[in-house]
KEDRENDREN-762775 format. One record per residue: x, y, z of N, C-alpha, C, O in turn; residue number from 1. Coordinates in steps of 0.001 Angstrom, whole numbers, m for minus. Example, Ala and Ser with C-alpha at 12.3 -4.5 7.8 and 13.67 -1.06 7.14 Angstrom:
% residues 2
{{13190; m5690; 7800}; {12300; m4500; 7800}; {13200; m3300; 7800}; {14236; m3319; 8465}; 1}
{{12850; m2250; 7080}; {13670; m1060; 7140}; {12900; 30; 7870}; {13409; 1138; 8039}; 2}
***
This chain:
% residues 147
{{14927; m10996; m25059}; {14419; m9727; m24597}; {14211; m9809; m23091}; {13436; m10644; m22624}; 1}
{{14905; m8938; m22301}; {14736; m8841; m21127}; {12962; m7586; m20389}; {12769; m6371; m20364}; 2}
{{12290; m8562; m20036}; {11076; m7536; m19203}; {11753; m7842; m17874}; {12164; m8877; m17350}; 3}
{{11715; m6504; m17507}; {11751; m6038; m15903}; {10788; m5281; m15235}; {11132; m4906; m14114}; 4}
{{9582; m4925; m15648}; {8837; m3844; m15289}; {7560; m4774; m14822}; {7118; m5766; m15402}; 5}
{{7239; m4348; m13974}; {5289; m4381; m14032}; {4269; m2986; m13871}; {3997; m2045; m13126}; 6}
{{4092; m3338; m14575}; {2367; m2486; m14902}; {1657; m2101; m13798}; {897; m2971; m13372}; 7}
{{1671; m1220; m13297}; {198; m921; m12469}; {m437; 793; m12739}; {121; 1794; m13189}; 8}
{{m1508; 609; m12352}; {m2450; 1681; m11918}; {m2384; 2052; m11110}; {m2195; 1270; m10178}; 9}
{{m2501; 3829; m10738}; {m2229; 4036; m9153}; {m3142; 4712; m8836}; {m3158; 5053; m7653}; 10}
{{m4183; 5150; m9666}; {m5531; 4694; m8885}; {m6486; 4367; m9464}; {m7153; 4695; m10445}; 11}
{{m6446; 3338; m8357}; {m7836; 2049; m8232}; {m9210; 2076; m8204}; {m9742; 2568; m7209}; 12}
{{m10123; 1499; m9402}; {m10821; 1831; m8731}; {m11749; 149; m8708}; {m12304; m307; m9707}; 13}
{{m11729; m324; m7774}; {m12318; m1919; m7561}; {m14260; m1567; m7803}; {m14960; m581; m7573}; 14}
{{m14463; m2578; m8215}; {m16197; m2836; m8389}; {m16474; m3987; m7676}; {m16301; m5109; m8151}; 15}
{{m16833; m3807; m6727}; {m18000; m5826; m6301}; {m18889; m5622; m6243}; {m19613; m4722; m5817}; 16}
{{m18992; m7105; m7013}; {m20141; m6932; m7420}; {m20166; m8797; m6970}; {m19181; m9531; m7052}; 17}
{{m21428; m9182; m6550}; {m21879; m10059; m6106}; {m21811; m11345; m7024}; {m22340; m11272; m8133}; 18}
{{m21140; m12622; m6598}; {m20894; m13990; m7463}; {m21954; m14727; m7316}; {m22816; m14451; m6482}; 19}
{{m22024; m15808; m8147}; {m23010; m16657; m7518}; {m21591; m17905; m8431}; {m21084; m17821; m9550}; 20}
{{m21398; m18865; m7374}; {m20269; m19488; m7340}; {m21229; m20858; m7992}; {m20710; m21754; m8657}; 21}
{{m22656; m20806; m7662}; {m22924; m22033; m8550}; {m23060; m22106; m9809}; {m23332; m23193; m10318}; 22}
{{m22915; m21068; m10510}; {m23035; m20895; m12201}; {m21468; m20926; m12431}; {m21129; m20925; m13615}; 23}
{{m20068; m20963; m11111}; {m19124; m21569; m12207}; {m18586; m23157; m12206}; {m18378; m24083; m11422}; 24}
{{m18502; m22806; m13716}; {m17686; m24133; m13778}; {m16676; m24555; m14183}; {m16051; m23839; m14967}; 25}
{{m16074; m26003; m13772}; {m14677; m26767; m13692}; {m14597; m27525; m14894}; {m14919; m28639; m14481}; 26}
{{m14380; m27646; m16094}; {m14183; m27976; m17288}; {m13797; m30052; m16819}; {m12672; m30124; m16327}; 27}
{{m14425; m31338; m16900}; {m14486; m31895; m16988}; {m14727; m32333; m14971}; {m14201; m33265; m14362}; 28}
{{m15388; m31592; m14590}; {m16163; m31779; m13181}; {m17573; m31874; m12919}; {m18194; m32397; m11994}; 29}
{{m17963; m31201; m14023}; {m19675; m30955; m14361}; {m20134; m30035; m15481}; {m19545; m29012; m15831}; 30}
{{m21016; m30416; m15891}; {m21317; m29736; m16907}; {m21237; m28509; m16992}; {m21308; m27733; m16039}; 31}
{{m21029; m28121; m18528}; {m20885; m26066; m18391}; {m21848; m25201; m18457}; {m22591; m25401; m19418}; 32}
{{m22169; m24157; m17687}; {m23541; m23549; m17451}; {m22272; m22180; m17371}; {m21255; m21799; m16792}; 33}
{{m23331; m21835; m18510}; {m22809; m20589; m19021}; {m22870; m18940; m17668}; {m23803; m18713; m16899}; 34}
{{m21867; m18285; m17779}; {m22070; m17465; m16759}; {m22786; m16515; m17554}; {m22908; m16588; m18777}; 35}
{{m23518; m15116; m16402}; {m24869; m14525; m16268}; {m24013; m13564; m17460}; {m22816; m13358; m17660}; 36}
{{m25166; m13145; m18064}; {m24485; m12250; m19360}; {m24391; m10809; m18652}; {m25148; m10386; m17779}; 37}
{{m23157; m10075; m19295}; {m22858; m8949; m18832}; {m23720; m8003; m19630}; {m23768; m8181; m20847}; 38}
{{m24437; m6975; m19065}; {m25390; m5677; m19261}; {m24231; m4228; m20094}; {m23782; m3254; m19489}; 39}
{{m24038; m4541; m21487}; {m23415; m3251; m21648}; {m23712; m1944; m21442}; {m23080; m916; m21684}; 40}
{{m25199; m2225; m20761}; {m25699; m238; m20484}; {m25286; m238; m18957}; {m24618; m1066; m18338}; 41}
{{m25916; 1006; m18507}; {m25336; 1312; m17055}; {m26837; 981; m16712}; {m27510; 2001; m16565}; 42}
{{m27636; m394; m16522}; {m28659; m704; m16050}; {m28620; m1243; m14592}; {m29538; m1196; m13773}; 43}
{{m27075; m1892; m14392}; {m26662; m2906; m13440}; {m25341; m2184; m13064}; {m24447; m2878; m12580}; 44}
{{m25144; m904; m13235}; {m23848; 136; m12810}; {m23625; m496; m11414}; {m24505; m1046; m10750}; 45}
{{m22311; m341; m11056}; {m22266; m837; m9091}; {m22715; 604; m8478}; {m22522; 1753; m8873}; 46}
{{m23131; 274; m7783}; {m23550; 1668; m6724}; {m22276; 1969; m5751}; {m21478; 1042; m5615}; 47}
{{m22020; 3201; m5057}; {m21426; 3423; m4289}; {m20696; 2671; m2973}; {m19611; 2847; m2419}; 48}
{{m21883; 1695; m2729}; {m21008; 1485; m1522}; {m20324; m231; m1904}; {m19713; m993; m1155}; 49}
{{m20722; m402; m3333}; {m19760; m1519; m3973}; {m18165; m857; m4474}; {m17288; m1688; m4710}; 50}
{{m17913; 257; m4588}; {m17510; 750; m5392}; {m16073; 982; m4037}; {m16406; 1325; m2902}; 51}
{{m14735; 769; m4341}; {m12998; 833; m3372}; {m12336; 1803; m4209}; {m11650; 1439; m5165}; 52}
{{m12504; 3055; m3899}; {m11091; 3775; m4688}; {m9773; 3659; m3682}; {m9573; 4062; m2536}; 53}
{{m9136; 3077; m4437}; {m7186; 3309; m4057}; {m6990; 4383; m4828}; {m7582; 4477; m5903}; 54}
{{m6004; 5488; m4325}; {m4902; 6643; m4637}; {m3750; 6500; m4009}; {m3660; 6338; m2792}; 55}
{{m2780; 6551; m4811}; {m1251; 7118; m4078}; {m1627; 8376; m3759}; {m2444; 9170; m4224}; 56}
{{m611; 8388; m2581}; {m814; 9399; m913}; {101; 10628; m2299}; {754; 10280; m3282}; 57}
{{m248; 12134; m1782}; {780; 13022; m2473}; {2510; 12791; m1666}; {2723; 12882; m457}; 58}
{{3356; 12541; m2538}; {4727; 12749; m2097}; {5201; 14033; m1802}; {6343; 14214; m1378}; 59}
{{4443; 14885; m1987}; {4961; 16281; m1896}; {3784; 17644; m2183}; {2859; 17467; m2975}; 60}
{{3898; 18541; m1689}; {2630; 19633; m1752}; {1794; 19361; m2859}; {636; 18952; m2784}; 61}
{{2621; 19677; m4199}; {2318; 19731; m5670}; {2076; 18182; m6436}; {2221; 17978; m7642}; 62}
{{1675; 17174; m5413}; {1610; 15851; m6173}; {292; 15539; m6084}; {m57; 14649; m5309}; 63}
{{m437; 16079; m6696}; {m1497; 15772; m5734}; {m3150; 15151; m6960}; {m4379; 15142; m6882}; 64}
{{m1912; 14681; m8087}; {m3467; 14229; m9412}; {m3911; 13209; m8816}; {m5129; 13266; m8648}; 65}
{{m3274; 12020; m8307}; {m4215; 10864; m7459}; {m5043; 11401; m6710}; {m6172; 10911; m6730}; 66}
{{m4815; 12448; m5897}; {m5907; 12289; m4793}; {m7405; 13123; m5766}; {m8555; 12687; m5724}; 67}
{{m7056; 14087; m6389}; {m7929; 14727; m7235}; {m8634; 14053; m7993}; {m9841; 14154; m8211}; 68}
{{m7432; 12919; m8664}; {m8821; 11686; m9270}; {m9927; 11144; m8699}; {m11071; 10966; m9118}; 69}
{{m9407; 10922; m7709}; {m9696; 10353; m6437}; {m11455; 10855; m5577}; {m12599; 10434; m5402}; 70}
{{m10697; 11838; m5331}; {m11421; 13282; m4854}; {m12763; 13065; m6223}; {m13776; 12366; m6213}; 71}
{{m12430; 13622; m6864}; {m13268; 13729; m7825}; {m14404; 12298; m8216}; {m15626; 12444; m8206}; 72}
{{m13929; 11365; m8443}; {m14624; 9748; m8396}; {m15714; 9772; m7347}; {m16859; 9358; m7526}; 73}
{{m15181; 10363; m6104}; {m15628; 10372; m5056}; {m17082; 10967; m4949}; {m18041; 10198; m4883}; 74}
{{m17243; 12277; m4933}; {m17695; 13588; m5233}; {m18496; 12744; m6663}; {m19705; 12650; m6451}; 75}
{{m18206; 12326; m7600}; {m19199; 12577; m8214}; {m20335; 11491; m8609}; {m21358; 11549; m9291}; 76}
{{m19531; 10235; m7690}; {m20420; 8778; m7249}; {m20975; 8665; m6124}; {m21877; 7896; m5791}; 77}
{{m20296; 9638; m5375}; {m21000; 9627; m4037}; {m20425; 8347; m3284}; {m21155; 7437; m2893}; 78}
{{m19389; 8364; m3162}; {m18840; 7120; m2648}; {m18258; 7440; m1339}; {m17370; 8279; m1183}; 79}
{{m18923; 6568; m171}; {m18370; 6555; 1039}; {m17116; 6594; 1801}; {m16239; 5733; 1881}; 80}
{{m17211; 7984; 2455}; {m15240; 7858; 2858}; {m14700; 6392; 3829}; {m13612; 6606; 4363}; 81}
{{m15094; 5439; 4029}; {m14880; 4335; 3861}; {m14061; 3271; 3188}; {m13162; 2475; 3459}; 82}
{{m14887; 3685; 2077}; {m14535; 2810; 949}; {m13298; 3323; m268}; {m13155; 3047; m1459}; 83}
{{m12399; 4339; 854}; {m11187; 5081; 17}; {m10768; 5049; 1081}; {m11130; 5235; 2242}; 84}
{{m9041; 4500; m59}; {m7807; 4318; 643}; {m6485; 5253; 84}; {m6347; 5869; m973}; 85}
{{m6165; 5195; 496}; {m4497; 6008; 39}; {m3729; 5370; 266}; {m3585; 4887; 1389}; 86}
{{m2882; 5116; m824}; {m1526; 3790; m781}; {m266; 4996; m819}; {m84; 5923; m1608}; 87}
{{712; 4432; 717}; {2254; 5608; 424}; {2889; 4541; m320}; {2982; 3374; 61}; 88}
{{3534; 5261; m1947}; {4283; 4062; m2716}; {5338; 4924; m2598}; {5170; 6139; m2700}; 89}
{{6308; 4476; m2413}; {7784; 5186; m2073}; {8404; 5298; m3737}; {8577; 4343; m4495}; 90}
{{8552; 6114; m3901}; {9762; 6167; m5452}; {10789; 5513; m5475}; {11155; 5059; m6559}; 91}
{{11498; 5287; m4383}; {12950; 4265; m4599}; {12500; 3499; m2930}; {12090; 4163; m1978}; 92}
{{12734; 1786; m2917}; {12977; 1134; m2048}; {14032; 59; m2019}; {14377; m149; m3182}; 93}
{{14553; m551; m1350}; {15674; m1586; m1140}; {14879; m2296; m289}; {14354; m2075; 803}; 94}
{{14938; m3548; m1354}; {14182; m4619; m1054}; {15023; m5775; m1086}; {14968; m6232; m2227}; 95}
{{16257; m6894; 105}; {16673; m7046; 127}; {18226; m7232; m1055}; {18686; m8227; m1615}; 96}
{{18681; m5710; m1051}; {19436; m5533; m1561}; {19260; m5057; m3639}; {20150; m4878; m4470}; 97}
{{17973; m5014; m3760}; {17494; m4490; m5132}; {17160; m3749; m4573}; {16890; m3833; m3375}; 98}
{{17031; m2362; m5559}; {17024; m1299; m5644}; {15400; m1036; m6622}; {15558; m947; m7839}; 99}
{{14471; m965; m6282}; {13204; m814; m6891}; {12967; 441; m6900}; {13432; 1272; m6120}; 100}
{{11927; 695; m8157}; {11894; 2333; m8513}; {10464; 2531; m9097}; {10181; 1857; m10088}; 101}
{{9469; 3446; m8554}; {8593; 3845; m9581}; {9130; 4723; m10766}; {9983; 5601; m10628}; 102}
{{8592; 4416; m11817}; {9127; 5043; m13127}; {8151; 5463; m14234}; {7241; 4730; m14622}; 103}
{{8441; 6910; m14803}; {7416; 7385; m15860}; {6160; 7356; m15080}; {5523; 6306; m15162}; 104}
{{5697; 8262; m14368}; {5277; 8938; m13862}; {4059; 7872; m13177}; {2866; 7888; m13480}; 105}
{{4688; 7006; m12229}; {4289; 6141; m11582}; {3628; 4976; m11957}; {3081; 4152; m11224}; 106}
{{3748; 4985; m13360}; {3042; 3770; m13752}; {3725; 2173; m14151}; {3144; 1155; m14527}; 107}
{{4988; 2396; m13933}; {5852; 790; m13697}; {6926; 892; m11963}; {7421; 1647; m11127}; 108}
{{6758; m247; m12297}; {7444; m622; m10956}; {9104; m1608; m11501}; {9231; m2794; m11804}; 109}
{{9951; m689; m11444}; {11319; m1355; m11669}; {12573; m1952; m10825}; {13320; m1319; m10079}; 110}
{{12597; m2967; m11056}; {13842; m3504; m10328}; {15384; m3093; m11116}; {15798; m3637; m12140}; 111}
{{15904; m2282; m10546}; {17509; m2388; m11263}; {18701; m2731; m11173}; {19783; m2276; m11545}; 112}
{{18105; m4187; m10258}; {19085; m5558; m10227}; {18178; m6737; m10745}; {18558; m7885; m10520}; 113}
{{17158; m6551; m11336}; {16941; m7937; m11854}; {17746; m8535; m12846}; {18578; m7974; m13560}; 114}
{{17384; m9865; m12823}; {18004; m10803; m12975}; {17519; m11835; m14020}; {16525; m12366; m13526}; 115}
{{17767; m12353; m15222}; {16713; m12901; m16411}; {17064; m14468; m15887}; {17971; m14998; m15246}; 116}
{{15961; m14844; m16458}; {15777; m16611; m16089}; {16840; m17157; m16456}; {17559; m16805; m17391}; 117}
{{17073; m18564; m15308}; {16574; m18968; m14382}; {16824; m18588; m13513}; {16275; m19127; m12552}; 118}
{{17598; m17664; m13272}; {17566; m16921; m11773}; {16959; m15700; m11239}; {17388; m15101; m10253}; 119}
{{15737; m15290; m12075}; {14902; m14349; m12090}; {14535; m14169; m10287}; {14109; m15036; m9523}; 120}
{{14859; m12809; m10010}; {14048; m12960; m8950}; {12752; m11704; m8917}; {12416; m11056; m9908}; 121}
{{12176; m11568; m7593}; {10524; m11143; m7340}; {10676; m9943; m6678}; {9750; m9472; m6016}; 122}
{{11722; m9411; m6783}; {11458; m7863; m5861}; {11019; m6605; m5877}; {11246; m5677; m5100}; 123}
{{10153; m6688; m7156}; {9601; m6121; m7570}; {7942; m6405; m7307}; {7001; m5626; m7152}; 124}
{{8016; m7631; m7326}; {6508; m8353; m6842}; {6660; m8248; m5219}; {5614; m8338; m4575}; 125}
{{7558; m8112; m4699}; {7874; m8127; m3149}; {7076; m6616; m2990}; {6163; m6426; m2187}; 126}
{{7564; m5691; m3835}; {7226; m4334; m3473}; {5720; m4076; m3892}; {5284; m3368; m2983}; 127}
{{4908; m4248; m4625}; {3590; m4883; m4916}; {2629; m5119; m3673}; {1619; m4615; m3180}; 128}
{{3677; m6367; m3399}; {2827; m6901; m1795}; {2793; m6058; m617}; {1831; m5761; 92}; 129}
{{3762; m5792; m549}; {4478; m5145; 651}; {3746; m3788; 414}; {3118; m3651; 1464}; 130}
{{3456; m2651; m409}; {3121; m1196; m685}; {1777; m1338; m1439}; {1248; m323; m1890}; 131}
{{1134; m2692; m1614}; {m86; m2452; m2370}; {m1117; m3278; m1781}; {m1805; m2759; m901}; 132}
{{m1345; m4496; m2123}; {m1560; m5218; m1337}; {m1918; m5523; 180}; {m3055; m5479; 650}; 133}
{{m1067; m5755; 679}; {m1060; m6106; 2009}; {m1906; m4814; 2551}; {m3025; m5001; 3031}; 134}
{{m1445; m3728; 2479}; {m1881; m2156; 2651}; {m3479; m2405; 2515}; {m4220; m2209; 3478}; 135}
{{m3977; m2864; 1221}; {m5266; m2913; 835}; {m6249; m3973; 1831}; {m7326; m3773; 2394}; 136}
{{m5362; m5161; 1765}; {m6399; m6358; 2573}; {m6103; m5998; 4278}; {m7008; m6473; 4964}; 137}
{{m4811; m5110; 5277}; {m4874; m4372; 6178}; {m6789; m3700; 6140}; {m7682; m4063; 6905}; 138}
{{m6895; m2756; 5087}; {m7888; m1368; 5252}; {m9540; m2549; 5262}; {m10531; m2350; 5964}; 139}
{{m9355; m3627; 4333}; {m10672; m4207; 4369}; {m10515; m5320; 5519}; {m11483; m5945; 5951}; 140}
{{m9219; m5501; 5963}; {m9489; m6185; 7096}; {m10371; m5776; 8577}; {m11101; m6435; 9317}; 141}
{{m9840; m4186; 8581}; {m9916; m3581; 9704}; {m11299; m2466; 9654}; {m11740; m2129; 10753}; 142}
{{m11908; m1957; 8528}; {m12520; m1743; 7878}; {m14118; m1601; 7541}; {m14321; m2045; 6410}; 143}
{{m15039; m1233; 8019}; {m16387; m2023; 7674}; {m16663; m865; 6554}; {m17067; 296; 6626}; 144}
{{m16147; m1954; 5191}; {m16755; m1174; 3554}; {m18013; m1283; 3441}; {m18561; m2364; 3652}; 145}
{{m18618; m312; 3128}; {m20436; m507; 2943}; {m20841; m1067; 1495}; {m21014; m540; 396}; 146}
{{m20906; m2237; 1941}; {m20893; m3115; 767}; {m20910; m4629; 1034}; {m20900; m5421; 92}; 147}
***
């Protein structure tokens, strides 16, 4: 069976929420100390300025449910225009010589020159980095998220 697709969401919505790196642990480095139990009520909800919405940018007048999700998340968490980004994901790119495609209504990312193992290649993960990614750690690089 050939997979060519990856999965994504196109809009994001990130939570940080604060680690404490001494409760983890390395399975035969030190003993195991169980991590902090998760709160299934909204007692410990993230607040706003923990809270990163990503949207794809509209491609066109009438494209416009990301930003409305978006919009809306926004508006009704009260979340700092800051801490929202807009990703431009192109529908078709050429990524040295593959032909990558958003597909079904933006929710896979297709290569339609891949290639099945062992000569699998990443240009699809290229487009990921390159249109998602990089874009994202750019906005928190440059950025002061209130949080």
């Amino acid at each position: 069976m050939k997979f060519n697709y990856i999965h994504i969401l196109l809009c994001f919505i990130l939570v940080f929420q604060p680690v404490n790196f001494s409760q983890i642990s390395v399975p035969g480095y030190d003993e195991f100390i169980p991590p902090p139990q998760l709160d299934p009520t909204n007692a410990n909800i993230a607040t706003p300025e923990n809270v990163l919405i990503v949207y794809r940018l509209p491609r066109s007048q009438g494209d416009t449910m990301s930003f409305h999700i978006a919009n809306y998340y926004k508006q009704v968490r009260n979340i700092p225009e800051t801490n929202i980004i807009g990703l431009n994901l192109p529908l078709i790119k050429e990524i040295n010589g593959h032909t990558i495609k958003m597909l079904f209504y933006d929710e896979l990312i297709h290569d339609d020159d891949w290639i099945a193992p062992p000569n699998t290649t990443n240009h699809a993960w290229q487009y990921v980095q390159n249109f998602i990614m990089t874009p994202l750690q750019n906005h928190l690089d440059v950025t002061f998220v209130q949080g």
